[in-house]
C-alpha positions as CSV (number, residue, x, y, z in Angstrom):
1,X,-28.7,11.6,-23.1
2,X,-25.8,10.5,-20.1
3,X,-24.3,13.7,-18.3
4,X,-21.3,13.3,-16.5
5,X,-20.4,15.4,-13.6
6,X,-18.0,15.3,-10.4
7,X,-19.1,14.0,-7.2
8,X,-19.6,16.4,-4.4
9,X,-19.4,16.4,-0.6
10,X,-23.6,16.0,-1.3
11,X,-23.4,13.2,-2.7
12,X,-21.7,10.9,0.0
13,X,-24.8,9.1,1.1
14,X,-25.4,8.5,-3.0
15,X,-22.1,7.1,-3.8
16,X,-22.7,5.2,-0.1
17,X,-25.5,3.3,-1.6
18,X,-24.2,2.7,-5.0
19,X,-21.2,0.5,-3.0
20,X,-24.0,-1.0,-1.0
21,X,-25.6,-2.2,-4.3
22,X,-22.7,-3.3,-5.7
23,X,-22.1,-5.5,-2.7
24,X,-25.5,-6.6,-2.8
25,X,-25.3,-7.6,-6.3
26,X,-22.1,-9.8,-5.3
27,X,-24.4,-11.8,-3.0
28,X,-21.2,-12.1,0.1
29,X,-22.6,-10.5,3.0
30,X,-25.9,-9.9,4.6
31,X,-28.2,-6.8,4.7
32,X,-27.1,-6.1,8.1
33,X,-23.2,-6.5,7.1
34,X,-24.0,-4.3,4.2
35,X,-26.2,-1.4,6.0
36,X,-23.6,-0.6,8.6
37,X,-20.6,-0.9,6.3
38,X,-23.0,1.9,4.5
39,X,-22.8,3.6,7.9
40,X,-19.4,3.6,8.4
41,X,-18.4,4.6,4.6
42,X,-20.7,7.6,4.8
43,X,-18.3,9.9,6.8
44,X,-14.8,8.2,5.0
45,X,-16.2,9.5,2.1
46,X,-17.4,12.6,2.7
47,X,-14.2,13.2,4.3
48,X,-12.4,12.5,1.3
49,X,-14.1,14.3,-1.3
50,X,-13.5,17.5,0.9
51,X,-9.9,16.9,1.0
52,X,-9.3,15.5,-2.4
53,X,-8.2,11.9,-1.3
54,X,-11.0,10.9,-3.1
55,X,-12.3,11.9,-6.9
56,X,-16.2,10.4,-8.2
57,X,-18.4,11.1,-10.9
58,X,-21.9,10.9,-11.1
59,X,-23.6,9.8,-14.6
60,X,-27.6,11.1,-14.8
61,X,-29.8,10.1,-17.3
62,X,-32.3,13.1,-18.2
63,X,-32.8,13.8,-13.6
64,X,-32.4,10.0,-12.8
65,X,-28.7,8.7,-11.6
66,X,-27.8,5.5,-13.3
67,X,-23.9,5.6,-12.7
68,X,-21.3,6.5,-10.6
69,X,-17.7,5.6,-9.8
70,X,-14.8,6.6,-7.8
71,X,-11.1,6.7,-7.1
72,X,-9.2,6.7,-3.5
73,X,-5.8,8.3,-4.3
74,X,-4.3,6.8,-1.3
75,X,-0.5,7.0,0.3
76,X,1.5,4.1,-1.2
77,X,5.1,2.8,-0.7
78,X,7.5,4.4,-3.6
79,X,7.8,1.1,-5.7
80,X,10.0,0.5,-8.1
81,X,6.8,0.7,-11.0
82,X,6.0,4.2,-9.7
83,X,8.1,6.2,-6.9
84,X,4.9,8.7,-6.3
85,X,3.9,7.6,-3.0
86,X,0.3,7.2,-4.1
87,X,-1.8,4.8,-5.5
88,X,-5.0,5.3,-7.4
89,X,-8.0,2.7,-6.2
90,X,-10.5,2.4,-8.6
91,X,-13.7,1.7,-6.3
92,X,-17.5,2.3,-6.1
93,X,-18.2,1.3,-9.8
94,X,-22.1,0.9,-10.2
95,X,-24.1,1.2,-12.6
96,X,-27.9,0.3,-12.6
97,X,-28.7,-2.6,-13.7
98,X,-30.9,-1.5,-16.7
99,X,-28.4,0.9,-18.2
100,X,-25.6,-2.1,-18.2
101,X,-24.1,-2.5,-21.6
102,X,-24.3,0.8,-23.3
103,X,-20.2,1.8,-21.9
104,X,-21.2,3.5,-19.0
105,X,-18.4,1.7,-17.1
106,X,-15.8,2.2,-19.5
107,X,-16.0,5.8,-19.8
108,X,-15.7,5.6,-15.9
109,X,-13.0,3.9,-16.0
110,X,-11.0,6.3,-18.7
111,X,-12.1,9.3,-16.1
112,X,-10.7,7.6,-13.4
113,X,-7.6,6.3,-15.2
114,X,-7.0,9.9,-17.1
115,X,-7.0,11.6,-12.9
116,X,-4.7,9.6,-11.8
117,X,-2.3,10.4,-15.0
118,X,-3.0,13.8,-13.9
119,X,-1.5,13.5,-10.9
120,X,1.6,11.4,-12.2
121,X,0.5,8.1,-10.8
122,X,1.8,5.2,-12.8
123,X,-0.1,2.1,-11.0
124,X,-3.5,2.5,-10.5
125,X,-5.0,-0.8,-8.5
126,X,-8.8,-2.5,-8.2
127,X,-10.4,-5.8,-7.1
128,X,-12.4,-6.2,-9.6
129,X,-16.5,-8.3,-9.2
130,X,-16.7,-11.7,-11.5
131,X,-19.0,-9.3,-13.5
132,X,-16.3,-6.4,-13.6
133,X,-13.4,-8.2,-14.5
134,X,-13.9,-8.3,-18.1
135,X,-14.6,-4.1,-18.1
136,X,-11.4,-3.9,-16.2
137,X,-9.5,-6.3,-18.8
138,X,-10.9,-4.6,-22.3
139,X,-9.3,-1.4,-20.6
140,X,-5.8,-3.0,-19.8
141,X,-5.7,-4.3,-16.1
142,X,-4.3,-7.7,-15.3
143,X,-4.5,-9.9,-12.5
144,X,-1.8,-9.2,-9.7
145,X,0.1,-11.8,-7.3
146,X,-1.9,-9.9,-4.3
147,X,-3.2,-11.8,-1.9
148,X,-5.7,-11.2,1.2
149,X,-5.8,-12.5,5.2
150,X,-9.1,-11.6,6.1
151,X,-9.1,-11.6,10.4
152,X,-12.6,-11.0,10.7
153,X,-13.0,-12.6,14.3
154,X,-10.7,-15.3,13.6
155,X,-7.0,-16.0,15.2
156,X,-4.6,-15.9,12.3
157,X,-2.6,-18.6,13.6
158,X,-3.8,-21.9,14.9
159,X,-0.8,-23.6,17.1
């Protein structure tokens, strides 16, 4: 039997290594990349959940976790799709790998969805994994013309 239940200020170091899993699982950075972005997302989070800026759940199977998820309402420009000046970030999707399959996700992702339509938000936003896209898709996202410039020790321009 799943159980469901908000995230607290406790659990920062939790939903911490869930985002390190998923990370992990995505195979694009090393174990030292990953431990200190763990470092560094400890405190952003836990800052968050105090002040509301950010919203997770927890899923438990009988007193073992096996789930969790999150969403960043974050400021956003008024747009012309939504003039709230927030955005909801779907982020920190995990679940274990042995409970995969049995729509663990997708209820995440109609909790997460429904809070944002509870605050009036009209655009809620993701990068999805390879192996999350298709989650993402059955529940209505699409692919965005975003793009990323990643200046991780590199000069952006080469004259």
């Amino acid at each position: 039997m799943f159980e469901t239940r908000v995230a607290t200020v406790e659990d920062a170091e939790l939903i911490a290594e869930h985002r390190r899993k998923m990370f992990a699982e995505m195979g694009d950075s090393s174990a030292e990349q990953l431990q200190a972005m763990k470092e560094s997302f400890v405190p952003w989070v836990r800052e968050r959940l105090v002040d509301g800026r950010y919203l997770g759940w927890i899923v438990s199977n009988g007193e073992k976790v096996v789930a969790g998820a999150g969403v960043w309402f974050m400021d956003f420009l008024p747009h012309w799709r939504d003039l709230n000046p927030q955005r909801a970030y779907l982020t920190n999707f995990y679940v274990s790998a042995e409970m995969r399959g049995q729509g663990l996700a997708h209820g995440l992702v109609r909790r997460a969805v429904e809070a944002a339509q509870t605050r009036g938000i009209k655009v809620v936003i993701l990068h999805a994994s390879l192996a999350g896209r298709p989650i993402y898709e059955r529940n209505g996202f699409k692919a965005s013309n975003e793009m990323m410039l990643d200046l991780g020790g590199e000069s952006a321009f080469e004259d």
